[in-house]
DSSP file (Angstrom, degrees, kcal/mol; ACC not computed):
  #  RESIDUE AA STRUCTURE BP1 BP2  ACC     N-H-->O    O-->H-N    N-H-->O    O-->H-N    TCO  KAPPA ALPHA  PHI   PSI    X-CA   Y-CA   Z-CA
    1    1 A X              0   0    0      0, 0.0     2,-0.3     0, 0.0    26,-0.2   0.000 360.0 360.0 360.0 151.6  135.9  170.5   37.9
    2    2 A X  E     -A   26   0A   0     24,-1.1    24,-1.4    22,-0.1     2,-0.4  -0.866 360.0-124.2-135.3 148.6  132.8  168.5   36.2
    3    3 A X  E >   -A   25   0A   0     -2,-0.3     3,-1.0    22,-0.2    22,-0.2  -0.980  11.5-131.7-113.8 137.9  129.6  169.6   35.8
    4    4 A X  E 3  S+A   24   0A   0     20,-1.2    20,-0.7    -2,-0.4     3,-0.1  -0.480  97.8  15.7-116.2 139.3  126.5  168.1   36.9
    5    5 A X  T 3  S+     0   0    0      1,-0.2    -1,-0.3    18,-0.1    18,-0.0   0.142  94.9 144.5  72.0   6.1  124.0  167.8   34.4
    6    6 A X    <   +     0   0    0     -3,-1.0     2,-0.3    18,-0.1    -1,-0.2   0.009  31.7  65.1 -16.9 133.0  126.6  168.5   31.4
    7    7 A X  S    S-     0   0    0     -3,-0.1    -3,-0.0     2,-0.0     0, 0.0  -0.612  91.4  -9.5 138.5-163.0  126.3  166.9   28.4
    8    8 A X        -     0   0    0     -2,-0.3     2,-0.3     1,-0.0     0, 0.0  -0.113  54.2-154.9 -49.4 159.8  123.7  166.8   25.2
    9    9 A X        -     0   0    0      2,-0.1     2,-0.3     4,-0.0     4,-0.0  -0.781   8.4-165.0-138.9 158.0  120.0  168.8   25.8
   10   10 A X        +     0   0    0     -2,-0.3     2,-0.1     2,-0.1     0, 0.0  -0.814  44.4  57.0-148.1 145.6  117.4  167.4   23.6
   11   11 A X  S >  S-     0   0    0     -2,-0.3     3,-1.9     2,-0.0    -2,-0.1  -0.421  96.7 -19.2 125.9-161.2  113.9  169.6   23.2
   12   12 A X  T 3  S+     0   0    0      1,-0.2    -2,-0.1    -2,-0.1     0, 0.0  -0.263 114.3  56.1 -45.0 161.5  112.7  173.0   22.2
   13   13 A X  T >  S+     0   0    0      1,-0.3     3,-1.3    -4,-0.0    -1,-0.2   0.253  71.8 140.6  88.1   6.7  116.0  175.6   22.3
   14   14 A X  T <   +     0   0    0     -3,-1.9    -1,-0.3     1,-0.2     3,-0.1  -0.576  64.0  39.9 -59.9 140.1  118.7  173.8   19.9
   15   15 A X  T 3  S+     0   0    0      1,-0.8    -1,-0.2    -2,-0.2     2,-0.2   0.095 101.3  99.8 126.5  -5.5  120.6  175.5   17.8
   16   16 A X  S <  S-     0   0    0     -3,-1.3    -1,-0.8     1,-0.1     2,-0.1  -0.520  91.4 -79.5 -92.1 167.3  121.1  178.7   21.0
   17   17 A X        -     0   0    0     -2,-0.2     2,-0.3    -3,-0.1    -1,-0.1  -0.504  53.1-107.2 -74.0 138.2  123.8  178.9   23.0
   18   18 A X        -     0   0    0     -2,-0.1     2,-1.3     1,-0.1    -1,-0.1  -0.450  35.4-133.5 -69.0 123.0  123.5  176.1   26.1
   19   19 A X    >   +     0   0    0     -2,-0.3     3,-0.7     1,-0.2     4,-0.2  -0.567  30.7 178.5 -89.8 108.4  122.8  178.3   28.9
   20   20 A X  T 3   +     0   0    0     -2,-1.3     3,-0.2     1,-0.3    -1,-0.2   0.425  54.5  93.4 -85.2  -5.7  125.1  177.1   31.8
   21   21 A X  T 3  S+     0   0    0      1,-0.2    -1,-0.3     3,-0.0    -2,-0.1   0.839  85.2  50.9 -60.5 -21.5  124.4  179.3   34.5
   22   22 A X  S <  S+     0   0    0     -3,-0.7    -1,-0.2     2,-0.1    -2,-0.2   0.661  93.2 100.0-102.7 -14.7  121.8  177.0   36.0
   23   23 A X  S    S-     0   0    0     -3,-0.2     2,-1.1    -4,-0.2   -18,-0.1  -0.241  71.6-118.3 -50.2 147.4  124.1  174.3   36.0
   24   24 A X  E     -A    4   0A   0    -20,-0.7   -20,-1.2    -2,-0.1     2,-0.6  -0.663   8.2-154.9-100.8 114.0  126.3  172.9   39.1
   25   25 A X  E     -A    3   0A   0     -2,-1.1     2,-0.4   -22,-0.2   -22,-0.2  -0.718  11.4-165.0 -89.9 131.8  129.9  172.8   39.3
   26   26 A X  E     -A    2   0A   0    -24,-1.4   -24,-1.1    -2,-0.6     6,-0.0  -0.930  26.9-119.5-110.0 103.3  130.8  169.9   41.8
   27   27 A X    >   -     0   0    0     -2,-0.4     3,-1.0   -26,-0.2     4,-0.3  -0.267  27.7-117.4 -44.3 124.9  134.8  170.3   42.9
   28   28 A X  G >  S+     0   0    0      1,-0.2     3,-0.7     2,-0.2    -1,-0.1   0.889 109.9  57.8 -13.1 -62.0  136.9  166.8   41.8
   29   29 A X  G 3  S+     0   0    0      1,-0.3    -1,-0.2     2,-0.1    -2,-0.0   0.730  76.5  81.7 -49.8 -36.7  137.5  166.1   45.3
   30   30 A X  G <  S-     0   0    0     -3,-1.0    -1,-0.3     1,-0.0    -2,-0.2   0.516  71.1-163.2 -67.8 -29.6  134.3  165.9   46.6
   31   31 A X    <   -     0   0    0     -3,-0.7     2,-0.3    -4,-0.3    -2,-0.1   0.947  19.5-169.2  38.3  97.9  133.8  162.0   45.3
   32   32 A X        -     0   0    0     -6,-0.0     2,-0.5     2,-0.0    -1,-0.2  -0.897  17.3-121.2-104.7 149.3  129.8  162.2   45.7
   33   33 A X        -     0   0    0     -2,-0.3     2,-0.1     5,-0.1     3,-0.0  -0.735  25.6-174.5 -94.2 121.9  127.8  158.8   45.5
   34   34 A X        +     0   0    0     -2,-0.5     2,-0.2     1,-0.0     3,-0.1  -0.429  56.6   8.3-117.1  71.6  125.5  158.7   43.1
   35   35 A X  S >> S-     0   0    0     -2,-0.1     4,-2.0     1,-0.1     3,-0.8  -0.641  87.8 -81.4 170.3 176.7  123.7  155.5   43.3
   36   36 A X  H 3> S+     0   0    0      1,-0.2     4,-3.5    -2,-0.2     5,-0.2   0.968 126.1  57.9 -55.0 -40.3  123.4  152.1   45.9
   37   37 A X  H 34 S+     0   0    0      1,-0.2     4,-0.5     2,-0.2    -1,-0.2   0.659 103.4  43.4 -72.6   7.9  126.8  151.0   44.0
   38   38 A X  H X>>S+     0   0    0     -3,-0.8     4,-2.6     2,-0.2     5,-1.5   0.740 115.8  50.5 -99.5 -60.9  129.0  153.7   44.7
   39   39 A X  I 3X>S+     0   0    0     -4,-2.0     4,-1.6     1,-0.2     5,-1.5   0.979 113.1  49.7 -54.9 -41.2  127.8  153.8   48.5
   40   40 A X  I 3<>S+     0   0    0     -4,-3.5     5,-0.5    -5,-0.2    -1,-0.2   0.745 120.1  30.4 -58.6 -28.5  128.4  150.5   48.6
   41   41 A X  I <45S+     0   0    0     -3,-0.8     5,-0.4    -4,-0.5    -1,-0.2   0.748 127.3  42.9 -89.5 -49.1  131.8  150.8   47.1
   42   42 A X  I  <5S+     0   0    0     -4,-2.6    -2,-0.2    -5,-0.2    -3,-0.2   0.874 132.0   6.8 -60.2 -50.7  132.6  154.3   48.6
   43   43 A X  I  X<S+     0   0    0     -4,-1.6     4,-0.7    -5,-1.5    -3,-0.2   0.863 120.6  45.8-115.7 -35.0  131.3  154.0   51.8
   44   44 A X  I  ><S+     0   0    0     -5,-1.5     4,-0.5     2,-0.2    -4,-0.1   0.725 110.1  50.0 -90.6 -25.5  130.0  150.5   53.3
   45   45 A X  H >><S+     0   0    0     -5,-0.5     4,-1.4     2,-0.2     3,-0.5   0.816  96.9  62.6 -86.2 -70.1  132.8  148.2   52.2
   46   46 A X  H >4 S+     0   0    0     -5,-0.4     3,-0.5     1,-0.3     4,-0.4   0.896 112.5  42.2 -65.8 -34.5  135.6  150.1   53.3
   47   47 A X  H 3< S+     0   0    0     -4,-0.7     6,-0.3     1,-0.2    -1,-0.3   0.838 104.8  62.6 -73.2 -21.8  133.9  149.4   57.2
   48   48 A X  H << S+     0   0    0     -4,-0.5    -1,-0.2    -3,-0.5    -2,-0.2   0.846 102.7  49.7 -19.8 -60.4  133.1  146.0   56.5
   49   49 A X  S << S+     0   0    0     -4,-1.4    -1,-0.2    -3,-0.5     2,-0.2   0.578  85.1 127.9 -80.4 -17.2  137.2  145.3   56.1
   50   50 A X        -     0   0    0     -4,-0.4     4,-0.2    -5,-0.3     3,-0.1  -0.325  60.5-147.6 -70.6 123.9  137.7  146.8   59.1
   51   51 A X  S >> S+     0   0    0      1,-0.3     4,-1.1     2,-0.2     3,-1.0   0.538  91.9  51.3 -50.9 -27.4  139.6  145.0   61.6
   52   52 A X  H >> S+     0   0    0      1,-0.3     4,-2.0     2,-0.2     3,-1.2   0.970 108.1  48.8 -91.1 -47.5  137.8  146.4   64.9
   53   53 A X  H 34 S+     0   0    0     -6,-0.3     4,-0.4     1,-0.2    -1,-0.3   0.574 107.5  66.5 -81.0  19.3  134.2  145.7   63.8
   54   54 A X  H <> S+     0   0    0     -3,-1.0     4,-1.6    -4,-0.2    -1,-0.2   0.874 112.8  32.9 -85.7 -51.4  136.1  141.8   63.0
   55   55 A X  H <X S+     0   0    0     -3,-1.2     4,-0.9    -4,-1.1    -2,-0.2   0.706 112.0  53.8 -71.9 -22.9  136.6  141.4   66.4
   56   56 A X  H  < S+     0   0    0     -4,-2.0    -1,-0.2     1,-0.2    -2,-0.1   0.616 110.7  50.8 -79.0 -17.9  134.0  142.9   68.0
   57   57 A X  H  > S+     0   0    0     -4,-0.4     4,-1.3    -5,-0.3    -2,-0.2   0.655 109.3  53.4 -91.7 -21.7  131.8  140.7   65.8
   58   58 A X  H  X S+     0   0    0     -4,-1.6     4,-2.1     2,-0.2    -2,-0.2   0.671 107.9  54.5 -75.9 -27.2  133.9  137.3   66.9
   59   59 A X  H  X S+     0   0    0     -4,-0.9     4,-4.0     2,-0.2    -2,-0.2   0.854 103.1  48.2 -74.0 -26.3  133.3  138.2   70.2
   60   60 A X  H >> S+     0   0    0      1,-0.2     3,-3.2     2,-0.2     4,-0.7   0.925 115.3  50.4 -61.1 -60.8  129.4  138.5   70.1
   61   61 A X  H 3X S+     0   0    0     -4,-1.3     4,-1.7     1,-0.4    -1,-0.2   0.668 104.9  56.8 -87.7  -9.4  129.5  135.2   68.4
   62   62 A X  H 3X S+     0   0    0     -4,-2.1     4,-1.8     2,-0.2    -1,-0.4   0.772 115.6  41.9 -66.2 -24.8  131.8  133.7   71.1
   63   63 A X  H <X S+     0   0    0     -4,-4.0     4,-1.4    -3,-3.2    -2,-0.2   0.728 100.2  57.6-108.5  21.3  129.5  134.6   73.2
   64   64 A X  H  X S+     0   0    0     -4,-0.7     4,-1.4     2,-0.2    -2,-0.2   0.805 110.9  49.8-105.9 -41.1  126.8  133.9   72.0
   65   65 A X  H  X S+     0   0    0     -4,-1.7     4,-2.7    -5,-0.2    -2,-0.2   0.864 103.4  61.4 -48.0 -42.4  128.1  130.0   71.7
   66   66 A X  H  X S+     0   0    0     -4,-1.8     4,-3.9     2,-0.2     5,-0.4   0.979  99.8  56.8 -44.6 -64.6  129.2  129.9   75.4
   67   67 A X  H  X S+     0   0    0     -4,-1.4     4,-2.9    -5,-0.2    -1,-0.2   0.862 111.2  41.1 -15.7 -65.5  125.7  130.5   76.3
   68   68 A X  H  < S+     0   0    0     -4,-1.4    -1,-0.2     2,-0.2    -2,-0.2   0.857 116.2  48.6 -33.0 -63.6  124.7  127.6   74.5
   69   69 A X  H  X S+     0   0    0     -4,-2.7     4,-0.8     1,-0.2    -1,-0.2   0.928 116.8  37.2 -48.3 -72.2  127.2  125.7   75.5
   70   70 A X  H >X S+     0   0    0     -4,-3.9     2,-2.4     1,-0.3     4,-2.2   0.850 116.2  56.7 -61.2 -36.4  127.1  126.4   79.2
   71   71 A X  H 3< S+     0   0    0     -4,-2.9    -1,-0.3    -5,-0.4    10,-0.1  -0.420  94.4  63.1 -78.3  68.7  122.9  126.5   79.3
   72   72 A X  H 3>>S+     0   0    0     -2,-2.4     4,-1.2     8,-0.1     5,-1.2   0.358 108.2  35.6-154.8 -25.8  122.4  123.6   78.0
   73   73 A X  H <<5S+     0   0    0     -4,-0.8    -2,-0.2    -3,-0.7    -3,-0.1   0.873 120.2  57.3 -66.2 -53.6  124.3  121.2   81.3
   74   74 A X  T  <5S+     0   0    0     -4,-2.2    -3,-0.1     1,-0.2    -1,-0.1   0.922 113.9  30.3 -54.9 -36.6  122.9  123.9   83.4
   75   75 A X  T  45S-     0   0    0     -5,-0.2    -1,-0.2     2,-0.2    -2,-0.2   0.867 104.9-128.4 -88.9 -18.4  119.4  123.4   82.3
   76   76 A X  T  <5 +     0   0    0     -4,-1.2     2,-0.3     1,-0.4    -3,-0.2   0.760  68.7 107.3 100.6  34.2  119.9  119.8   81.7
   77   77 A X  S   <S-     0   0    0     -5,-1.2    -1,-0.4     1,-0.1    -2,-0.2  -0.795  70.7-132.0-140.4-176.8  118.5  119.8   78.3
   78   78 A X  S >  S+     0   0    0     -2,-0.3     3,-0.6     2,-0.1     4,-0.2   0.503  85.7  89.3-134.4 -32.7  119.6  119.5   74.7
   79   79 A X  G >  S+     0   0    0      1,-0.3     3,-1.9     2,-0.2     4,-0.3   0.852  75.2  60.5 -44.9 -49.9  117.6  122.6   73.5
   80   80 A X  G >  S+     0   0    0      1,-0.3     3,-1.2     2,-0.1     4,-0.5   0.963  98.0  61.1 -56.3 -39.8  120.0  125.3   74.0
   81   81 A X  G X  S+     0   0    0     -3,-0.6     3,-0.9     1,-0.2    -1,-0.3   0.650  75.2  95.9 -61.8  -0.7  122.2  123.6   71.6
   82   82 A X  G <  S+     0   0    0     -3,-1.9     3,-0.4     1,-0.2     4,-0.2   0.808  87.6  44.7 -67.4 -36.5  119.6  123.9   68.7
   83   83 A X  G X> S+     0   0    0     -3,-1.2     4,-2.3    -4,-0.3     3,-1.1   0.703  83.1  91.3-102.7   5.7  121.3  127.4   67.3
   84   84 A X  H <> S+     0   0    0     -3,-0.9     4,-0.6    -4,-0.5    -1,-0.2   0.866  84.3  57.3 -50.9 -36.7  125.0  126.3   67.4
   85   85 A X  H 3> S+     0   0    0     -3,-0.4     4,-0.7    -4,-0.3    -1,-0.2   0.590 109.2  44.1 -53.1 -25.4  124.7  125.0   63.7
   86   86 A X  H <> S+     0   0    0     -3,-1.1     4,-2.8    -4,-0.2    -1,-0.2   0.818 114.4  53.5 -93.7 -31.5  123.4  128.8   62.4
   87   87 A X  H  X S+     0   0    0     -4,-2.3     4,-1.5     2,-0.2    -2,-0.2   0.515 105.3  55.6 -88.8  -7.6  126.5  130.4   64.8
   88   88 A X  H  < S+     0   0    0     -4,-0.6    -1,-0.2    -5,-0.3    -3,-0.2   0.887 105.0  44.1 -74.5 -36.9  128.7  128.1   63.0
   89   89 A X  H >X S+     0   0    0     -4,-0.7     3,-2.0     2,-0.2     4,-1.3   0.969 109.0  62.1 -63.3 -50.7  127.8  129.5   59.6
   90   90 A X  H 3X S+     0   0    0     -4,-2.8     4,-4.6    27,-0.3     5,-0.2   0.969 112.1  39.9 -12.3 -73.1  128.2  133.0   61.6
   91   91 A X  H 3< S+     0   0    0     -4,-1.5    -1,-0.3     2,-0.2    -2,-0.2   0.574 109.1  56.2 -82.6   7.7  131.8  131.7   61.9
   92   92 A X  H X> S+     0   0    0     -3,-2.0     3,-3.9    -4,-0.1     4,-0.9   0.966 116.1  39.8 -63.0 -85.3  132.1  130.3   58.6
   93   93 A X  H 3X S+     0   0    0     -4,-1.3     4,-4.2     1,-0.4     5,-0.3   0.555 108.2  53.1 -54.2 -30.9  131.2  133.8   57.3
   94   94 A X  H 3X S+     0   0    0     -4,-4.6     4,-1.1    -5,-0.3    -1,-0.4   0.777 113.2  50.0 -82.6 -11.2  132.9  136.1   59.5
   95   95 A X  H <> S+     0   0    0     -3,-3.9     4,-2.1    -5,-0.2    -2,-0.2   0.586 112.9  50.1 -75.6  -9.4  136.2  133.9   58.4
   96   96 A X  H >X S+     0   0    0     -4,-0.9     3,-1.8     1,-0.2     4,-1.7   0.986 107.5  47.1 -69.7 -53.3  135.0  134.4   54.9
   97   97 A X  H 3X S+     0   0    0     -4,-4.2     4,-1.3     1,-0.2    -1,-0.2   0.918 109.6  57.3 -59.0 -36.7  134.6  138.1   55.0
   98   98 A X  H 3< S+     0   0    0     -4,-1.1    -1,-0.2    -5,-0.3    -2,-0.2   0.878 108.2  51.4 -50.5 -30.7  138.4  138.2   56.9
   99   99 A X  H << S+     0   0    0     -4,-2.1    -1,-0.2    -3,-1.8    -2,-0.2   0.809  99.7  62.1 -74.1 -33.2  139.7  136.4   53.7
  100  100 A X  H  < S-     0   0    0     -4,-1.7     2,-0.5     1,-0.2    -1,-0.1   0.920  77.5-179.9 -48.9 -46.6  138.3  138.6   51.2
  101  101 A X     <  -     0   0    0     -4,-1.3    -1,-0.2     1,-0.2    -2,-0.0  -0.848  64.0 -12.8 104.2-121.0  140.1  141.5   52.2
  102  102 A X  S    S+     0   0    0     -2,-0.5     2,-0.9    -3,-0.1    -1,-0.2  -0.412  93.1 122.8 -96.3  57.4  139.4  144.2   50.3
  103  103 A X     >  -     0   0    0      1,-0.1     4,-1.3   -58,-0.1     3,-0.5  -0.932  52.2-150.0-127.7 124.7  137.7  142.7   47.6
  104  104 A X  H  > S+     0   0    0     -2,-0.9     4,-2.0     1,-0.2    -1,-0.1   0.732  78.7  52.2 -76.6 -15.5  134.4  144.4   47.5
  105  105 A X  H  > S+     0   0    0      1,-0.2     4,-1.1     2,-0.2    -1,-0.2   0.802 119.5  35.2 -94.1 -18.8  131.4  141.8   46.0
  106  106 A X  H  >>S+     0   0    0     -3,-0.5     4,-2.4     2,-0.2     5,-0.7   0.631 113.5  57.3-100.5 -30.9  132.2  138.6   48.5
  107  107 A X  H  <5S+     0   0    0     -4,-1.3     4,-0.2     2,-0.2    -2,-0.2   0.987 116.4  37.4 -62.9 -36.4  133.0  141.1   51.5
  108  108 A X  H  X5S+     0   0    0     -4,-2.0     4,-1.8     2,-0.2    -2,-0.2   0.945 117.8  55.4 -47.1 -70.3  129.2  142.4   50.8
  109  109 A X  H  <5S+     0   0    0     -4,-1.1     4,-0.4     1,-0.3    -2,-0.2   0.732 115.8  30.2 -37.0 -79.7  128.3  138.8   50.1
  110  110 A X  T  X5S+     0   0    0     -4,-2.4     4,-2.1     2,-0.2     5,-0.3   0.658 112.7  66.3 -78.3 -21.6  129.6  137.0   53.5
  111  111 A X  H  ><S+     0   0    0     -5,-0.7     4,-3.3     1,-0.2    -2,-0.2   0.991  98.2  47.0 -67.7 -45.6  128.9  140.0   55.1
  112  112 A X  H  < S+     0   0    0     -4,-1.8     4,-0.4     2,-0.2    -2,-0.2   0.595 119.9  47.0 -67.2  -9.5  124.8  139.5   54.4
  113  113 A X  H >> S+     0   0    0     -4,-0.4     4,-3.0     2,-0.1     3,-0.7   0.872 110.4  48.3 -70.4 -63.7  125.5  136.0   55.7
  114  114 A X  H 3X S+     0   0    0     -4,-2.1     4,-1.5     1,-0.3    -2,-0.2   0.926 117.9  37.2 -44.7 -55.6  127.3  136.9   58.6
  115  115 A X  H 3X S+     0   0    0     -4,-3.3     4,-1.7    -5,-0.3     3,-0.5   0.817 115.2  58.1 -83.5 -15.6  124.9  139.6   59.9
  116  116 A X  H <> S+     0   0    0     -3,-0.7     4,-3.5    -4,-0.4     3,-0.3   0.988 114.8  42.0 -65.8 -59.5  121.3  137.0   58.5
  117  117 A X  H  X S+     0   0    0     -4,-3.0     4,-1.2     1,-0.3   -27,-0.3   0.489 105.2  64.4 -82.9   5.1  122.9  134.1   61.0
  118  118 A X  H  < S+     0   0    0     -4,-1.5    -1,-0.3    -3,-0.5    -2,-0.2   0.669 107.7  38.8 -46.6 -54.6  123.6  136.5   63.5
  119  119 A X  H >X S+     0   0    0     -4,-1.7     4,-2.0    -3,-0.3     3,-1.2   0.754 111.7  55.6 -89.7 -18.3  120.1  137.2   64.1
  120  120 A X  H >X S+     0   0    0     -4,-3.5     3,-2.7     1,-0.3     4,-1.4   0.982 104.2  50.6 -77.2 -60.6  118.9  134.3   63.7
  121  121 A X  H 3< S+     0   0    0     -4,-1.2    -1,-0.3     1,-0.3    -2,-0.1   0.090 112.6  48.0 -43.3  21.5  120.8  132.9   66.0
  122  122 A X  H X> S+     0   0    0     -3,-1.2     4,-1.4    -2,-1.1     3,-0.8   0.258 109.3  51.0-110.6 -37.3  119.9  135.5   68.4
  123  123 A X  H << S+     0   0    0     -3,-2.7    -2,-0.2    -4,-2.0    -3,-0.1   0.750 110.1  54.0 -91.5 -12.3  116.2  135.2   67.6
  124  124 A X  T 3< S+     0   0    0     -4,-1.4     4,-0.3     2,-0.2    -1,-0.2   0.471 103.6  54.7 -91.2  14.6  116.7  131.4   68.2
  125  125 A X  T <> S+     0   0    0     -3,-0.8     4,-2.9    -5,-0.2    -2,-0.1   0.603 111.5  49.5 -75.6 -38.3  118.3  132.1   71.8
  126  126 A X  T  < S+     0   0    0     -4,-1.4     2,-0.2     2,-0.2    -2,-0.2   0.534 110.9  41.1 -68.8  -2.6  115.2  133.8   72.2
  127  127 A X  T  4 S+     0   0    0      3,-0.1     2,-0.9     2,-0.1     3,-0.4   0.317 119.2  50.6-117.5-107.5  112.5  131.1   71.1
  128  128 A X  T  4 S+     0   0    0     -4,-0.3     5,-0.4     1,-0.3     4,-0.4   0.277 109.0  48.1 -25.1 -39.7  114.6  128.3   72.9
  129  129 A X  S  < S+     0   0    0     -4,-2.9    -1,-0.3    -2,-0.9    -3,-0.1   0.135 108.6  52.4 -88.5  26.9  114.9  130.2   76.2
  130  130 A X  S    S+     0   0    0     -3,-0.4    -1,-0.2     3,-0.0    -2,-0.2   0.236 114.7  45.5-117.8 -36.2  111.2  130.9   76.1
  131  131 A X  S    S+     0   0    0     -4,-0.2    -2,-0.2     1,-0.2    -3,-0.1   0.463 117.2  44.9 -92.2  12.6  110.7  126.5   75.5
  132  132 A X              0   0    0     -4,-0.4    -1,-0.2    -5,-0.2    -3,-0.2   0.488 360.0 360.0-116.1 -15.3  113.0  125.7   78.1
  133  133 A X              0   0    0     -5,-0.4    -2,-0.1     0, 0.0    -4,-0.1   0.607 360.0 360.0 -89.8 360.0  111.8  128.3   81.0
């Protein structure tokens, strides 16, 4: 067991006995995060790696390329292709993040790529299908 606030006291009262009653004892087990890098290590990383949200995240961006693709003979214009270049870095990144693995500072890394060129491409389906309608 460890104790939460443990360790040297500085001020008035040295040289008495540290009074420990007001302290908290925290169980081993419990692994609590105490700062952004520990959630980040503890908690956010280990869903990152995760296979489901790998796929679920290649499908949005297949379809979010089909769109393109297919609007862009249907409306007879060139504009729907404008965000295929940001959904490729989308599929640059989400192959990146597959390669790290568990290795936590590039899965983070490609992961803030992945999810930046996600929405922009999404918020450029949205401008372009406001200039082609």
């Amino acid at each position: 067991m460890s104790v939460e606030g443990a360790g040297p006291r500085s001020g008035a009262g040295e040289g008495t006995a540290p009074a420990e009653a007001g302290d908290t004892v925290v169980p081993e087990g419990r692994d609590d995060v105490r700062g952004i890098s520990d959630l980040t290590f503890r908690i956010v990383a280990p869903y990152l790696s995760s296979a489901a949200l790998y796929k679920v995240t290649l499908v949005l961006l297949g379809l979010m390329t089909a769109a393109c693709v297919i609007a862009a003979p249907v409306r007879l214009s060139a504009l729907p292709l404008i965000p295929l270049p940001v959904l490729g870095l989308g599929f640059y990144a989400l192959r990146r993040v597959r390669a790290a693995g568990t290795e936590y500072r590039p899965l983070l890394r490609w992961s803030c790529v992945l999810f930046a060129a996600t929405l922009f491409g999404l918020w450029l389906l949205s401008v372009v299908g406001r200039w082609v309608s």
